[in-house]
C-alpha positions as CSV (number, residue, x, y, z in Angstrom):
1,X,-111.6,48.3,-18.2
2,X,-111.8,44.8,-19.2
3,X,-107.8,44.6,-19.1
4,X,-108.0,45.7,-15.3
5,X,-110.8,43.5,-14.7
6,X,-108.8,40.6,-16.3
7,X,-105.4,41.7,-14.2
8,X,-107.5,41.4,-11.0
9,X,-108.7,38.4,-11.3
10,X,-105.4,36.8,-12.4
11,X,-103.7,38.4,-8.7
12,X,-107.1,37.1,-6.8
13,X,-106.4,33.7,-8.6
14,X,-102.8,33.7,-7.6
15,X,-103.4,34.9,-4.4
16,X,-105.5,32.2,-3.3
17,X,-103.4,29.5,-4.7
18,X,-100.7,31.0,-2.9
19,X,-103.5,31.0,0.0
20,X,-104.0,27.0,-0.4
21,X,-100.3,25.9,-0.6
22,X,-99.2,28.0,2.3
23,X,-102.1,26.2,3.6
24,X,-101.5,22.7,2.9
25,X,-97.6,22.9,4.0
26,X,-98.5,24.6,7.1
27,X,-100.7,21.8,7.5
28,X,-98.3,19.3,6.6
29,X,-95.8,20.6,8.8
30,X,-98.7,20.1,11.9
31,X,-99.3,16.2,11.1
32,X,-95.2,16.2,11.0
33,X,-95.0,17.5,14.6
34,X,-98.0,15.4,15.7
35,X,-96.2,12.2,14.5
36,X,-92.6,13.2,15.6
37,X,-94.6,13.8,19.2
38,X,-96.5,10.5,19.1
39,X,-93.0,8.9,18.5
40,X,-91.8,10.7,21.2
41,X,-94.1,9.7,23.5
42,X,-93.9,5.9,22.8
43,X,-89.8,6.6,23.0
44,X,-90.2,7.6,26.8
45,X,-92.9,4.7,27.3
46,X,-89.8,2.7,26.6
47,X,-87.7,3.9,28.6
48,X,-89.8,3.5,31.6
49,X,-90.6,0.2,30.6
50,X,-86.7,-0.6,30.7
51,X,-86.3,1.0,33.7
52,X,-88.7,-1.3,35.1
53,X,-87.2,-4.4,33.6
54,X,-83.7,-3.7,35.1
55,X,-85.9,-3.4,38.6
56,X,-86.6,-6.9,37.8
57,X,-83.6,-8.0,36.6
58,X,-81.5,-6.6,39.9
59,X,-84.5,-8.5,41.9
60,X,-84.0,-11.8,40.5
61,X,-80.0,-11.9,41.3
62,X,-80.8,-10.7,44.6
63,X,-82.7,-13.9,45.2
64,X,-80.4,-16.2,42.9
65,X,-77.2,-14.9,45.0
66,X,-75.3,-18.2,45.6
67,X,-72.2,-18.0,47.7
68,X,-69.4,-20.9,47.1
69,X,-67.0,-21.8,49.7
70,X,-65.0,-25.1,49.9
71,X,-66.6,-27.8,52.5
72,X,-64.4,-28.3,55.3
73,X,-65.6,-31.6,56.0
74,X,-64.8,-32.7,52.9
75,X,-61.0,-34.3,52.2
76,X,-61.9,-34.2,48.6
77,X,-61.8,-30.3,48.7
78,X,-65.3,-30.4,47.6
79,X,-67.3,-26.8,46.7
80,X,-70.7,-26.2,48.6
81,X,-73.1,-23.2,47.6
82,X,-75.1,-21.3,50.1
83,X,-78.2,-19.9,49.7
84,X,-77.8,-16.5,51.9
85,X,-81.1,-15.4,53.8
86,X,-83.7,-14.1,51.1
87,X,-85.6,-10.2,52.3
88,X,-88.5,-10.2,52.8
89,X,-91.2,-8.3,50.2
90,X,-91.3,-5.0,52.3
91,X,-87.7,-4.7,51.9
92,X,-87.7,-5.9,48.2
93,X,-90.2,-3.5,47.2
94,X,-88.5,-0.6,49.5
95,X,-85.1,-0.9,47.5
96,X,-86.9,-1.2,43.8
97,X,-89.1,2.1,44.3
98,X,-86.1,4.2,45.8
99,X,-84.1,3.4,43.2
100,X,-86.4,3.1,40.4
101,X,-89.2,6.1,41.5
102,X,-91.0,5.0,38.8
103,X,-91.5,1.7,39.3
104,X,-94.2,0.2,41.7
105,X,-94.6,-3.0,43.4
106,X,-98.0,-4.2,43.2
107,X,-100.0,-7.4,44.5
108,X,-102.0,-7.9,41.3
109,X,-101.0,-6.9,37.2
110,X,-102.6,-3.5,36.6
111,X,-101.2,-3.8,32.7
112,X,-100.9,-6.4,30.3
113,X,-96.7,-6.3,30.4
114,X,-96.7,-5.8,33.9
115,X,-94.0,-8.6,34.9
116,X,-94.1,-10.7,38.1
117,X,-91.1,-11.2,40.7
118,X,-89.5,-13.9,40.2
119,X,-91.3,-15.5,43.0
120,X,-94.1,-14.2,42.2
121,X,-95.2,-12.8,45.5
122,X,-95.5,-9.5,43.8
123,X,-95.5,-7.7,40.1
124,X,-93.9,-4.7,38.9
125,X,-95.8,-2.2,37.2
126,X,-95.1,1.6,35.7
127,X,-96.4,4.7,38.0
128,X,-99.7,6.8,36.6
129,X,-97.9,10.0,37.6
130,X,-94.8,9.5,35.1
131,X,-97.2,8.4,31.6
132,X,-99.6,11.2,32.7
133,X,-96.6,13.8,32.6
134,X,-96.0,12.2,29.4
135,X,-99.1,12.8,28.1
136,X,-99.2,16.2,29.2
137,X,-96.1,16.8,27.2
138,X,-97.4,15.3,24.1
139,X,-100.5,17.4,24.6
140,X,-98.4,20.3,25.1
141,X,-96.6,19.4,22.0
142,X,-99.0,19.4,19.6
143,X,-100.9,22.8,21.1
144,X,-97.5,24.3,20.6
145,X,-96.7,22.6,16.9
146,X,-100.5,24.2,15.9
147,X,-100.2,27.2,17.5
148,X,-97.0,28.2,15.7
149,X,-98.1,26.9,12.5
150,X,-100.9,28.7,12.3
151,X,-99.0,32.0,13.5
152,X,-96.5,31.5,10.5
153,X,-99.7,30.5,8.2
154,X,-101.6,33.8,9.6
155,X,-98.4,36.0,9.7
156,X,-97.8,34.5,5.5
157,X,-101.6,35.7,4.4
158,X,-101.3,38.7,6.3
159,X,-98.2,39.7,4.4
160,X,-100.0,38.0,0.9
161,X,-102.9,40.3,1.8
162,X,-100.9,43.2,2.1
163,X,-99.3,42.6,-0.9
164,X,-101.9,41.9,-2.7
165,X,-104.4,44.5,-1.4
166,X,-101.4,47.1,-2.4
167,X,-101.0,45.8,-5.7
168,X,-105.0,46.2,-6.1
169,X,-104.4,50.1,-5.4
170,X,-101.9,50.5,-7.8
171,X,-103.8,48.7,-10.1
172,X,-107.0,50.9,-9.3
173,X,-104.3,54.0,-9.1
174,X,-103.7,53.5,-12.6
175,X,-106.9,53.0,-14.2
176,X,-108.0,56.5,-12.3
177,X,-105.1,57.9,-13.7
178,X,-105.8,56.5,-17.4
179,X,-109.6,57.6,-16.7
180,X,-108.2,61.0,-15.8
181,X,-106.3,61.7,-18.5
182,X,-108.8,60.5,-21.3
183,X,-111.5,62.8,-19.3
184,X,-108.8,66.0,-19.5
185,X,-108.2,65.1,-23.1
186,X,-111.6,65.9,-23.9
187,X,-112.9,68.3,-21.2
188,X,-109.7,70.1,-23.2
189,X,-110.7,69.2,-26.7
190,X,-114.4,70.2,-26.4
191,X,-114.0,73.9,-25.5
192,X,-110.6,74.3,-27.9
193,X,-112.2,72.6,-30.7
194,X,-115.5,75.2,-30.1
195,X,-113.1,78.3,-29.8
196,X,-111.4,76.8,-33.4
197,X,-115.1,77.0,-35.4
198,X,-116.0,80.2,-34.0
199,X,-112.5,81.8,-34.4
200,X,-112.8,80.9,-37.9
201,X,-116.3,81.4,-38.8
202,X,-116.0,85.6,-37.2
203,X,-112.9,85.8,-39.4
204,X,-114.4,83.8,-42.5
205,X,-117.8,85.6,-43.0
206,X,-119.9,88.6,-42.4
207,X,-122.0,88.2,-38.9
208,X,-124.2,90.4,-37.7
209,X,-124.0,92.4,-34.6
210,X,-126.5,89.8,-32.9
211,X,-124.5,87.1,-34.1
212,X,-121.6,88.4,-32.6
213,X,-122.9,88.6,-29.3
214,X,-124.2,85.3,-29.5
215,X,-121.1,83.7,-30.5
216,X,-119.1,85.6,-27.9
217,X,-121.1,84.7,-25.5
218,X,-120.2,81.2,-26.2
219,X,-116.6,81.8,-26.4
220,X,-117.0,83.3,-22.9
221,X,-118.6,79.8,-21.9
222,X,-115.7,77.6,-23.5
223,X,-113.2,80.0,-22.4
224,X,-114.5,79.7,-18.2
225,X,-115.0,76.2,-18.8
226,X,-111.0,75.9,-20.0
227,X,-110.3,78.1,-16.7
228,X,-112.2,76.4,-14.7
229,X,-110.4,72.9,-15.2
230,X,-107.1,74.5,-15.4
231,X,-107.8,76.2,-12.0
232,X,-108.9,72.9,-10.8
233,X,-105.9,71.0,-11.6
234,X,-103.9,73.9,-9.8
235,X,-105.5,73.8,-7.1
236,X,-105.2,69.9,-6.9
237,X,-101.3,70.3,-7.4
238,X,-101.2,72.8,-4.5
239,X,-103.0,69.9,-2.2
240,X,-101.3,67.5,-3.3
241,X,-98.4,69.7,-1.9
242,X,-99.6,71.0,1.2
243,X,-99.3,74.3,-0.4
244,X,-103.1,75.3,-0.7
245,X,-103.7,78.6,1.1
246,X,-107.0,79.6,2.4
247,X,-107.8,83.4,3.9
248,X,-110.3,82.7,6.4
249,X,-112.3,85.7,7.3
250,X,-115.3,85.6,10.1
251,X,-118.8,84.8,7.4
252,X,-122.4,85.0,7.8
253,X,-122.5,81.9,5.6
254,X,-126.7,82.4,4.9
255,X,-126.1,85.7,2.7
256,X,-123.1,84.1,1.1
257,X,-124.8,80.7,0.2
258,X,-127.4,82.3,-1.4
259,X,-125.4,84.6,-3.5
260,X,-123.1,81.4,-4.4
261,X,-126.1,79.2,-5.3
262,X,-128.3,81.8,-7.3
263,X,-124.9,82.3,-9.0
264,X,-124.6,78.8,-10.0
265,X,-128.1,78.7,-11.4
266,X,-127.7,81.5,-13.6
267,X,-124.7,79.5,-15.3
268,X,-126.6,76.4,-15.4
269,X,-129.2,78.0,-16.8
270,X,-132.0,79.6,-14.7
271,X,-134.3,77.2,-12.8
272,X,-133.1,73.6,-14.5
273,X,-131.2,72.5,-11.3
274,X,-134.9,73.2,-9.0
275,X,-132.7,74.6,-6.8
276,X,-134.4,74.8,-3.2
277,X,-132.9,76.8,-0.6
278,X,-133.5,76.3,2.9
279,X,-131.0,78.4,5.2
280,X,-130.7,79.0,8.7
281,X,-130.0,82.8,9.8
282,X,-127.2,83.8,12.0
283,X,-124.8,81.2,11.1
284,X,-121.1,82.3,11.5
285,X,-118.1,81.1,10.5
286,X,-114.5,81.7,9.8
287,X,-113.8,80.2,5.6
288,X,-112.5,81.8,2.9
289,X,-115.2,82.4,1.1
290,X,-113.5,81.6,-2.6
291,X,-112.5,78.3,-1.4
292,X,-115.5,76.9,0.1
293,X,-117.4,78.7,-3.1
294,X,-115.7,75.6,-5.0
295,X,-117.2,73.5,-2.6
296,X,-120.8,74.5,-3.0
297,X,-120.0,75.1,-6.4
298,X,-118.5,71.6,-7.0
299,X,-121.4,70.1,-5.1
300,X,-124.1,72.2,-7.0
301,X,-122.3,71.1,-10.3
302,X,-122.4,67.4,-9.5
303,X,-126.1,67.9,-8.7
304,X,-126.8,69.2,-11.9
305,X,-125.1,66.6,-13.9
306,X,-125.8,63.6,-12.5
307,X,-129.8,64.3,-12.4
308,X,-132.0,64.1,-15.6
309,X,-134.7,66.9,-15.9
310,X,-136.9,67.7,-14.1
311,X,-134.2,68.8,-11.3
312,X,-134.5,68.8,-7.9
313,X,-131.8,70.3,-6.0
314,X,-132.1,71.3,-2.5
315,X,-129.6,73.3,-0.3
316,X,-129.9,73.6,3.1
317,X,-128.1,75.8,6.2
318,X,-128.4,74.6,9.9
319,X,-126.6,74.5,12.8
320,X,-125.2,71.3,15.0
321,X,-123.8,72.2,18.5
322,X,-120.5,74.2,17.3
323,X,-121.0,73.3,14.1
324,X,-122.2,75.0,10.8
325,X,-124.0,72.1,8.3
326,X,-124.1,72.4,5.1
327,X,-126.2,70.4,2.9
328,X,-126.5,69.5,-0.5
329,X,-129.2,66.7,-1.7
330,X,-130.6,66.0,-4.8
331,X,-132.8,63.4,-6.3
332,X,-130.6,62.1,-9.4
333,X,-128.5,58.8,-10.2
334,X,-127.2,58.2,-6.7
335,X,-124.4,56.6,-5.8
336,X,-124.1,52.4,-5.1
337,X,-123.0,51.5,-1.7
338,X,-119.6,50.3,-3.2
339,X,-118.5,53.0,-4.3
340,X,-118.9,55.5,-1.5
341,X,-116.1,54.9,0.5
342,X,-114.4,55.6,-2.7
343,X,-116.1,59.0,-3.6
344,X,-113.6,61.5,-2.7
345,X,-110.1,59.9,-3.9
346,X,-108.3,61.5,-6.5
347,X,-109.3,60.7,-10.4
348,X,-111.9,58.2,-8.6
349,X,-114.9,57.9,-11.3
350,X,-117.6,55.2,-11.7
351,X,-117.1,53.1,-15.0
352,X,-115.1,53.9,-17.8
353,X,-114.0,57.5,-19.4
354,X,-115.0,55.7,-22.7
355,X,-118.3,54.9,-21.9
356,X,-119.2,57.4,-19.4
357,X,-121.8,59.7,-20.7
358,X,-121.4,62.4,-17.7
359,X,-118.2,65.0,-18.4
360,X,-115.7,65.4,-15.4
361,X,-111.9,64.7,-14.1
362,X,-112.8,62.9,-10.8
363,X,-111.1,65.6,-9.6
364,X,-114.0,67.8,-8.4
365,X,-114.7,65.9,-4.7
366,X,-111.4,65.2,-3.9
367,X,-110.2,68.9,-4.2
368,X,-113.6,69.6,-2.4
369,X,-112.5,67.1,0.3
370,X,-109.0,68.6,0.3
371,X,-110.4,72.6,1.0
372,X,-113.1,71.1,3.8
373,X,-110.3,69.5,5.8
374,X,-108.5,72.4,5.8
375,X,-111.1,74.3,7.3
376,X,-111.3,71.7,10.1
377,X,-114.4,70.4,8.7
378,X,-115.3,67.1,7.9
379,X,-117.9,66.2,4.3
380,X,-119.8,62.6,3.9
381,X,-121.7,61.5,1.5
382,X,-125.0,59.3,1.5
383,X,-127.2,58.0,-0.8
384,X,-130.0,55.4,-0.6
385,X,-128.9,53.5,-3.8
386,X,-128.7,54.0,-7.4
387,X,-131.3,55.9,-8.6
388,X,-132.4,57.7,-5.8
389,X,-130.2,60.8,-5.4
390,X,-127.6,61.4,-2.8
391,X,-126.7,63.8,-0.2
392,X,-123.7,65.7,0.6
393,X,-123.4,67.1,4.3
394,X,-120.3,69.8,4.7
395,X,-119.6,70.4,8.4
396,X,-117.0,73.5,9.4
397,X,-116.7,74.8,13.3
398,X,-119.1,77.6,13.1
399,X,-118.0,81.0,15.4
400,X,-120.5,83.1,17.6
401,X,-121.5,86.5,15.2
402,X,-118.9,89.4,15.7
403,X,-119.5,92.3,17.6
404,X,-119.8,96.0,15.3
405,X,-116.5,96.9,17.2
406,X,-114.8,93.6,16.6
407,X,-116.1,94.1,12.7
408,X,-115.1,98.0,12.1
409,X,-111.6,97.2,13.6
């Protein structure tokens, strides 16, 4: 136990460091795409800001356009330059903003960069519209870099979880399993080394006739209890394989019950379960009656062991719509809160086989599970805590009572 104990820890401990570093890189890899996006950004501020500085620049040799042309006046041959006719700003400003959309010509700076013409009738300055859509993108950047790195970051834990929650079951799987086998050893070792003494002691001496009796009686016991857990494990196998037959056959199931449960206190010895019996009459329905016998029996069994004297067990018989109830509560240990989602899995067993004081396979609810689904039935089990009992309610599709004809066909 405190090797499994030890093993889970060590996976919870190495699944959350796996946990933090998937983490951390998926976080890394966020401020990566922020950055890269920030760099972007600035990279097409640029370019808008050179795009507005070759406005400029094809504004300024419109107005410093010199023509040359030789003076004919001159003998010498001399060169005159003429200043051709400079457009006016409405013109300027037309031919910057169509060919550089975005670019506008403004009367006063609206940024600190914003250069002037160079006769400074006017500045050029960026349009809002182009840096919001670059804003936008950056925005729309980073929602996309964090949304996709925390679907990889979920997707990785999900997958972690899986893992580990599977290697948790195998893990639990395996302790039931080693729990199961050291509670067969002994519920096998018990009875066989009983049957050994008595063997040997009616073969070894002179008994009595009252002796005899007495000590067949409790080879009887050890023998049914042998069957018993051999018919148990049979019976699990043939779950296990789908290959559990029931015989249903139309039951009155208050007549029954009480034959079952006055049965069960005879074995356990008449009167130490307080067994209290509270059935409904006229409740039908269609069971085998040998297989849902275990069931009470199982339940009436756990009742007894699980409960220090003075018992009380009580067994009730009622009806629910179209259903038949079936309930058995009794006032022992009870069950923790933890543990009852766990209640009816095969070799499932509170604490250790070593330690455990109470004698069973944790085989006994899960083959009781196993024959109440098979009748189409559901069973759930309650309990306020430990300490203070618990209660298990059996529900099976009950059937309206046949008629004589139906019954003497």
């Amino acid at each position: 136990m405190l090797m499994h104990e030890r093993t889970i820890s060590i996976q919870r401990g190495i699944f959350l460091a796996v946990t933090l570093v998937v983490c951390i890189l998926v976080g890394w890899w966020i401020i990566l795409q922020i950055r890269e996006s920030r760099q972007l950004r600035e990279a097409r501020i640029e370019n808008l800001k050179a795009g507005r500085a070759l406005a400029w620049q094809m504004d300024s040799l419109r107005l410093l356009a010199i023509t040359y042309q030789p003076d004919p006046a001159s003998r010498a041959g001399a060169i005159v330059g003429t200043v051709p006719k400079l457009p006016s700003l409405q013109e300027r400003t037309w031919v910057i903003e169509t060919l550089y959309p975005h670019v506008a010509v403004v009367p006063s700076p609206l940024a600190e960069d914003d250069p002037p013409l160079l006769d400074k009738a006017a500045y050029l300055t960026l349009r809002p519209e182009p840096l919001r859509a670059i804003e936008k993108a950056q925005h729309t950047d980073i929602i996309r870099a964090a949304s996709e790195g925390s679907f990889l970051a979920l997707v990785v834990l999900i997958g972690f979880g899986l893992v580990y929650r599977q290697l948790a079951e195998e893990m639990d799987l395996k302790l039931r399993q080693h729990n199961f086998i050291a509670a067969v050893t002994h519920e096998l070792k018990t009875p066989i080394a009983s049957l050994q003494v008595w063997t040997e002691t009616v073969f070894a001496r002179t008994l009595s006739d009252e002796q005899r009796g007495r000590i067949h009686d409790l080879m009887a016991k050890d023998l049914g209890r042998l069957e018993e857990l051999v018919g148990n494990l049979l019976d699990v196998a043939r779950a296990e394989a789908g290959s559990l037959d029931l015989h249903p056959v139309p039951l009155e199931l208050g007549p029954w019950l009480r034959t079952v449960c006055e049965s069960m206190d005879q074995r356990m010895g008449t009167g130490v379960m307080g067994l209290k019996l509270e059935l409904a009459p006229a409740v039908w329905a269609r069971v085998d009656p040998k297989a849902l016998a275990t069931v009470v029996e199982n339940l009436l069994s756990n009742a007894y062991k699980y409960a220090a004297p003075p018992r009380a067990t009580t067994v009730t018989l009622d009806t629910d719509g179209d259903q038949a109830v079936l309930v058995v509560s009794d006032l022992g240990h009870g069950i923790s809160p933890k543990e009852l989602p766990r209640l009816f899995q095969r070799f499932y067993r509170a604490g250790d086989e070593m330690t455990r004081g109470v004698p069973g396979t944790g085989l006994g609810l899960f083959l009781t599970r196993e024959i109440v689904l098979r009748h189409g039935g559901t069973i759930q089990a309650t309990s306020r805590g430990a300490g203070l009992g618990s209660t298990f309610a059996v529900r099976i599709p009950r059937i309206s009572a046949p008629s004589v004809e139906g019954q003497d066909r």
